[in-house]
The first five atom37 places (N, CA, C, CB, O) and aatype in JSON, in Angstrom:
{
  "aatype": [20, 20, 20, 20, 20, 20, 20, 20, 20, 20, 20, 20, 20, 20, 20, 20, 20, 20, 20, 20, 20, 20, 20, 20, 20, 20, 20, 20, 20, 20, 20, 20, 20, 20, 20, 20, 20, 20, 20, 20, 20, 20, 20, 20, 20, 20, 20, 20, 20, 20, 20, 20, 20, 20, 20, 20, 20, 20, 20, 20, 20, 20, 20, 20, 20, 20, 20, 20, 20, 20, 20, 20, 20],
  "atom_mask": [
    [1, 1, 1, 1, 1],
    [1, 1, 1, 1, 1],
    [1, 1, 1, 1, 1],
    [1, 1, 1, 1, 1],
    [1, 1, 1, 1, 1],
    [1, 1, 1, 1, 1],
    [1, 1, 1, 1, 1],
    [1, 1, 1, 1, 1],
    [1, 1, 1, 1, 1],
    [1, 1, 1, 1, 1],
    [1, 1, 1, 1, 1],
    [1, 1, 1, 1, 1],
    [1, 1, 1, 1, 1],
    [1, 1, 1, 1, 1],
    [1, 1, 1, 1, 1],
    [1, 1, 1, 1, 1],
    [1, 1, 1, 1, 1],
    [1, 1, 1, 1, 1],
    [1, 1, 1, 1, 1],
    [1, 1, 1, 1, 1],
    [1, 1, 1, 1, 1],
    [1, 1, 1, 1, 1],
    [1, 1, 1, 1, 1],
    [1, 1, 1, 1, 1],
    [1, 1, 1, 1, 1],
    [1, 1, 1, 1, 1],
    [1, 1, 1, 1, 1],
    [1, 1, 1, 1, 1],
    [1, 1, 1, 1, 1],
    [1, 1, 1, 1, 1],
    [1, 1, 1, 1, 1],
    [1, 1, 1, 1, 1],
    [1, 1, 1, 1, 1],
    [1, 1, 1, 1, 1],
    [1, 1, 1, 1, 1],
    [1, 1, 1, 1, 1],
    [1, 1, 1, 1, 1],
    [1, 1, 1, 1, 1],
    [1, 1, 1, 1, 1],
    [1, 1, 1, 1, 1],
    [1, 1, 1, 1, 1],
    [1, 1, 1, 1, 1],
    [1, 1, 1, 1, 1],
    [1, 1, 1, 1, 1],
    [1, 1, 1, 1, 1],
    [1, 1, 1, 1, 1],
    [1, 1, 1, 1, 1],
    [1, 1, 1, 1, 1],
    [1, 1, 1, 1, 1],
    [1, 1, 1, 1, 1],
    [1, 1, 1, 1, 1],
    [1, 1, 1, 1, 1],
    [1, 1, 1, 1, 1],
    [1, 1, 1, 1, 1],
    [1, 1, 1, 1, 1],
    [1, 1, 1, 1, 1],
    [1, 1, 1, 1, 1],
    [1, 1, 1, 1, 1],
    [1, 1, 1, 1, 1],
    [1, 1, 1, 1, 1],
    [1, 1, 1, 1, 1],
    [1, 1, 1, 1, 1],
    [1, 1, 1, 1, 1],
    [1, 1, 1, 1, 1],
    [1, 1, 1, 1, 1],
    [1, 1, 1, 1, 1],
    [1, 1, 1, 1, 1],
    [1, 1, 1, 1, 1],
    [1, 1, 1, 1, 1],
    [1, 1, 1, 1, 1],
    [1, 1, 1, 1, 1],
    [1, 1, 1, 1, 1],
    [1, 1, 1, 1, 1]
  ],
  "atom_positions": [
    [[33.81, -3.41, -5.01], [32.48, -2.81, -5.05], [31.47, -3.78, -5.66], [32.51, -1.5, -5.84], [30.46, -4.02, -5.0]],
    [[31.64, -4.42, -6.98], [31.23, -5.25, -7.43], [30.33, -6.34, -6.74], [32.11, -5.53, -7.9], [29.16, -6.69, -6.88]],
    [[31.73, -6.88, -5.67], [31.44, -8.37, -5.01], [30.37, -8.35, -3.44], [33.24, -9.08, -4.53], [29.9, -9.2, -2.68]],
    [[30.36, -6.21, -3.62], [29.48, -5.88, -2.24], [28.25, -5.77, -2.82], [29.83, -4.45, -1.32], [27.28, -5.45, -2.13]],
    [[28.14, -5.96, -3.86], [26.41, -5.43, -4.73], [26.04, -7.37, -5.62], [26.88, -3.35, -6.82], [25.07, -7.63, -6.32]],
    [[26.85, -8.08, -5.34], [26.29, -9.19, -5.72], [25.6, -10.21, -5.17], [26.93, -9.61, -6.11], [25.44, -11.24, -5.82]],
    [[25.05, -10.07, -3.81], [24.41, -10.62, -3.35], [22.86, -9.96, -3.2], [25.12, -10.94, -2.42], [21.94, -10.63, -2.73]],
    [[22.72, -8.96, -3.52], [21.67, -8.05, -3.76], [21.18, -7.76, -5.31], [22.12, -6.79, -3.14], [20.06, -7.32, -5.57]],
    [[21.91, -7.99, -6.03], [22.14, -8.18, -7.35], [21.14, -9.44, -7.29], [23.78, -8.37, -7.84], [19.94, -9.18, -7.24]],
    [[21.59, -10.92, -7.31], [21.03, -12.08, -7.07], [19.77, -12.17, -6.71], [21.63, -12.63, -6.3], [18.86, -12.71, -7.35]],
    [[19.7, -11.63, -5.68], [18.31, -11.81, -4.71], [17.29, -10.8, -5.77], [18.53, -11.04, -2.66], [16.15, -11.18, -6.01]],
    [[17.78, -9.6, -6.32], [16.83, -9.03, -7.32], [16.67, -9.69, -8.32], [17.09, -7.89, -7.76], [15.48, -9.71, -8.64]],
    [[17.47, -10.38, -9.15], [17.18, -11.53, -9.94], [16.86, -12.78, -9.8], [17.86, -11.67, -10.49], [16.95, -13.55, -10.76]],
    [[16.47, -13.19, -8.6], [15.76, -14.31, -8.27], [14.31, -13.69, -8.15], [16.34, -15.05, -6.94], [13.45, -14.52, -8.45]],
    [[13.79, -12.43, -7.79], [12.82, -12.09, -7.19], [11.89, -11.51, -8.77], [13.28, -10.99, -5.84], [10.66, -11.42, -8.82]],
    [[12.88, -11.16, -10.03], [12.25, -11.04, -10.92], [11.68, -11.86, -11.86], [12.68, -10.47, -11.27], [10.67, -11.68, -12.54]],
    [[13.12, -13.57, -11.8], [12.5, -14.54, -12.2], [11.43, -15.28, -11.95], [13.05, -15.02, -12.23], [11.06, -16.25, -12.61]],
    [[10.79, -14.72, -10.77], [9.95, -15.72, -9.8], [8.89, -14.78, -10.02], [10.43, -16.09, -8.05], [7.77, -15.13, -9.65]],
    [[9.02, -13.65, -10.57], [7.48, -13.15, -10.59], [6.31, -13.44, -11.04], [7.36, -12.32, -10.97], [5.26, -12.89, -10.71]],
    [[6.51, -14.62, -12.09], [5.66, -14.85, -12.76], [4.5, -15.24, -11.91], [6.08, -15.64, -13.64], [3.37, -14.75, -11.8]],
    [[5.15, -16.38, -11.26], [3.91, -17.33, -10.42], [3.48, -16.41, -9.42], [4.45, -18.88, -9.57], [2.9, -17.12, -8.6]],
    [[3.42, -14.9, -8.92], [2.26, -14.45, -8.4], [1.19, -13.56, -9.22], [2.65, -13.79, -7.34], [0.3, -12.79, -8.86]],
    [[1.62, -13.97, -10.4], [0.53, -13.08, -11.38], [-0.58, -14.4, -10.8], [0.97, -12.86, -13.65], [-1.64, -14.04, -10.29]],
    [[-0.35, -15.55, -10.9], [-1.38, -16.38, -10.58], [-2.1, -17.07, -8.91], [-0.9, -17.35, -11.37], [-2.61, -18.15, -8.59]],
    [[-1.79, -15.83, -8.21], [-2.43, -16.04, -6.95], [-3.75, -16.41, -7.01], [-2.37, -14.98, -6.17], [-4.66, -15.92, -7.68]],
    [[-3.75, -17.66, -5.99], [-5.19, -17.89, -5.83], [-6.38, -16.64, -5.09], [-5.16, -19.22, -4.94], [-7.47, -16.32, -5.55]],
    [[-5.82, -16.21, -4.01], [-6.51, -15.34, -3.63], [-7.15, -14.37, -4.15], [-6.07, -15.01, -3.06], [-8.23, -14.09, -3.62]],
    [[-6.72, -13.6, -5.27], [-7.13, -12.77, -5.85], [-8.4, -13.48, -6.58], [-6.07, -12.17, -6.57], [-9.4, -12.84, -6.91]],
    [[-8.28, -14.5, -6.75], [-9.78, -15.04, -7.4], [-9.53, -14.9, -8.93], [-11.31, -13.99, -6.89], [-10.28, -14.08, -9.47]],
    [[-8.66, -15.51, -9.72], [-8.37, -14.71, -11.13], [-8.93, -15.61, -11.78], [-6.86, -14.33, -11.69], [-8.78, -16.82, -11.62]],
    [[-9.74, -14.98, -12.67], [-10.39, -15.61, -13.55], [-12.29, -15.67, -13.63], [-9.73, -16.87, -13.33], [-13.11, -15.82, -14.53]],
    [[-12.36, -15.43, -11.98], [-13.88, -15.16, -11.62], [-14.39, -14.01, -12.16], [-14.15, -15.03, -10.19], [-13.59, -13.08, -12.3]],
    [[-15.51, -13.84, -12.49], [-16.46, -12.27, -13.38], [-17.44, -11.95, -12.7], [-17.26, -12.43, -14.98], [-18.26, -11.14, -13.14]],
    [[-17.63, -12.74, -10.98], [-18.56, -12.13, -10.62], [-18.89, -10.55, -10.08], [-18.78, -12.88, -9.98], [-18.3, -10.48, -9.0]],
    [[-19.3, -9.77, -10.24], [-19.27, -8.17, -10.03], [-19.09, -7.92, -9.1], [-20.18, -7.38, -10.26], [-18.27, -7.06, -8.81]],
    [[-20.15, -8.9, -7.75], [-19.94, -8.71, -6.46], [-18.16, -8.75, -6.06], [-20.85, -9.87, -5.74], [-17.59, -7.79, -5.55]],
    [[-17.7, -9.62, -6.3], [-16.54, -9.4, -6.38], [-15.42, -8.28, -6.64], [-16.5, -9.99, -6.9], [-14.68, -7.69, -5.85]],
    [[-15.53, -8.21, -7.76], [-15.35, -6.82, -8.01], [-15.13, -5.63, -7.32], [-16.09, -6.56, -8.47], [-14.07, -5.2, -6.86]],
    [[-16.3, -5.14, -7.31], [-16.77, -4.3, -6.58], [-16.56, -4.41, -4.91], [-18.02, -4.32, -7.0], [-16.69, -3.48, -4.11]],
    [[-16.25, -5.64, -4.65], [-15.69, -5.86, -3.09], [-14.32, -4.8, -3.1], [-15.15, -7.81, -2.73], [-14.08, -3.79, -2.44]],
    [[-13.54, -5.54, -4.21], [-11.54, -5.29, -4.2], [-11.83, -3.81, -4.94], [-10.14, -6.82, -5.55], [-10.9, -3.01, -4.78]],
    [[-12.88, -3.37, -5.67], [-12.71, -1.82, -6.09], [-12.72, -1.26, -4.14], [-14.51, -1.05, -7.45], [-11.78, -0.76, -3.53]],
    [[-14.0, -1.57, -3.63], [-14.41, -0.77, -2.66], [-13.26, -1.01, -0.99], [-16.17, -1.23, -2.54], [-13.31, -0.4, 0.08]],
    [[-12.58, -1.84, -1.34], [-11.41, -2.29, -0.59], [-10.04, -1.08, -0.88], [-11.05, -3.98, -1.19], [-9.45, -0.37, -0.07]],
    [[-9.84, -1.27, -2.61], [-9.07, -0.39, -2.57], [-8.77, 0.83, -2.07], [-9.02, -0.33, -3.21], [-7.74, 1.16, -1.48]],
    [[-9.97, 1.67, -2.43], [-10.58, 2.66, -1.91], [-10.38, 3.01, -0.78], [-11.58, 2.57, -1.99], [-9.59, 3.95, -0.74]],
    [[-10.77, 2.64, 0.28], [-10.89, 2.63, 1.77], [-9.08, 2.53, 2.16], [-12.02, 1.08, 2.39], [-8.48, 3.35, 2.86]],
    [[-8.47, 1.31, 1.5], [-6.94, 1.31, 1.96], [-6.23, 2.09, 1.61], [-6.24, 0.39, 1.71], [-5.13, 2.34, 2.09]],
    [[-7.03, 2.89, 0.23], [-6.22, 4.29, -0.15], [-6.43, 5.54, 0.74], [-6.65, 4.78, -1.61], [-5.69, 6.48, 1.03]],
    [[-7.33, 5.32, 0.99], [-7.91, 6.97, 1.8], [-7.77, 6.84, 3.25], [-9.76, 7.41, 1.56], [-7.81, 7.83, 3.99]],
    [[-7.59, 5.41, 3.75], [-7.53, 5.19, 5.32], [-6.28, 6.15, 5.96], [-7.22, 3.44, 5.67], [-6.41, 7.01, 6.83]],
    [[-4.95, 5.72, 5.2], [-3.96, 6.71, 5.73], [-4.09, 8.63, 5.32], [-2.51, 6.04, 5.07], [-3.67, 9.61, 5.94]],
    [[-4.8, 8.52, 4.12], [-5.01, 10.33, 3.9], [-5.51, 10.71, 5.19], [-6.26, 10.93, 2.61], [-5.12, 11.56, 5.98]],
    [[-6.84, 9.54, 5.25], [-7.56, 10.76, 6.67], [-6.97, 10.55, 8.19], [-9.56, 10.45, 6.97], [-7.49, 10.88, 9.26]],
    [[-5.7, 9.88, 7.96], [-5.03, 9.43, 9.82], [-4.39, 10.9, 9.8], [-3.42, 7.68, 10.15], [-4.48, 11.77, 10.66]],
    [[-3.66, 10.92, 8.48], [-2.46, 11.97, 8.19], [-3.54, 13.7, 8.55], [-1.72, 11.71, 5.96], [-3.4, 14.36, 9.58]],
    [[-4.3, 13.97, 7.68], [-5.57, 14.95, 7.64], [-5.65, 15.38, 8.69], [-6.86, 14.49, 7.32], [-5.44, 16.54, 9.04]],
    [[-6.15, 13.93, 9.72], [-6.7, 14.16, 11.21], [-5.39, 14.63, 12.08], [-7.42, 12.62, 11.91], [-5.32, 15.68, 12.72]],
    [[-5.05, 14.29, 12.04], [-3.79, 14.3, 12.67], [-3.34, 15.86, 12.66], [-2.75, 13.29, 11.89], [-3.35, 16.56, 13.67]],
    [[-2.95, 16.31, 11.35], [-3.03, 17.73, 11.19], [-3.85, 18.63, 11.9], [-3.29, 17.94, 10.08], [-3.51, 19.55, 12.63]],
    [[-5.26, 18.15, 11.51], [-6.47, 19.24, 12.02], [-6.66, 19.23, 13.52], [-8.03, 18.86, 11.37], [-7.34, 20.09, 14.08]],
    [[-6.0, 18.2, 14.21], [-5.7, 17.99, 15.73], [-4.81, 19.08, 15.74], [-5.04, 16.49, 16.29], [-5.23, 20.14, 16.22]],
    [[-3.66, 19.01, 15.29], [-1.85, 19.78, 15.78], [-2.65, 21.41, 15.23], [0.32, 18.98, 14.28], [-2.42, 22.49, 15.77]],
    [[-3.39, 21.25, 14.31], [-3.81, 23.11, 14.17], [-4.76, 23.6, 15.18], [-4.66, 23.58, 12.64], [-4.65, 24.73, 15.63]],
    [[-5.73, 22.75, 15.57], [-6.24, 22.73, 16.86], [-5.99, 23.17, 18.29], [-6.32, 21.88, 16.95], [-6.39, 24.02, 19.09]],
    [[-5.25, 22.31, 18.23], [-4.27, 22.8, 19.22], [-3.81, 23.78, 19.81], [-3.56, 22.62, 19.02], [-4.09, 24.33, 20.88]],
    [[-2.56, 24.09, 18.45], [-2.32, 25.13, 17.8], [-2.67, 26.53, 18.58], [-3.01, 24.94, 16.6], [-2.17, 27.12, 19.54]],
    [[-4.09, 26.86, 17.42], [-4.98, 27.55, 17.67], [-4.93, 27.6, 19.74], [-6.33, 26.85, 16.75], [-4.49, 28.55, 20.39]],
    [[-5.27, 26.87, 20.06], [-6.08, 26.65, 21.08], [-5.15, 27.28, 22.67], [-6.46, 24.88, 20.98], [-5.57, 27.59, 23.79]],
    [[-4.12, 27.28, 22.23], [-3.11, 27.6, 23.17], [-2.39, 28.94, 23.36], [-2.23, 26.76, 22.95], [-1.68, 29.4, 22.47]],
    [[-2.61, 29.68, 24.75], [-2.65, 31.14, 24.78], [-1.0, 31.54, 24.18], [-3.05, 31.73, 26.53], [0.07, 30.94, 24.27]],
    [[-1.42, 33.01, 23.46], [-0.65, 33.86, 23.04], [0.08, 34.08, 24.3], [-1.28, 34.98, 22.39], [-0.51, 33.95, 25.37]],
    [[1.64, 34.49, 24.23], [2.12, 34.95, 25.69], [2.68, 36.42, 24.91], [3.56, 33.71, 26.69], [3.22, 37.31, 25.57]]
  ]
}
């Protein structure tokens, strides 16, 4: 059992030792204070948080639609 969980074992401890160096991604811009900025990755978040609520939402209010919409027999 051991020797079936040690290669997954490994790869999680390679992946925790190595975390450090993406605390320092360039992309993220670390270290910049400009607001515009900011306020870009706040208003980014945002949108990537709520994009799937309202697929899921819509999606629903379609299938009740529907639903609704289709004769009683």
């Amino acid at each position: 059992m051991i020797r079936a969980l040690f290669p997954v074992l490994a790869i999680l401890a390679v992946w925790v030792l190595l975390a450090d160096g993406a605390l320092a991604c360039a992309v993220c811009s670390g270290g910049d204070d400009d607001v515009k900025v900011k306020d870009s990755y706040v208003a980014a978040t945002i949108f990537m948080s709520l994009l799937p609520l309202c697929v899921v939402g819509g999606g629903f209010l379609f299938l009740r639609h529907r639903y609704r919409a289709t004769p009683d027999e």
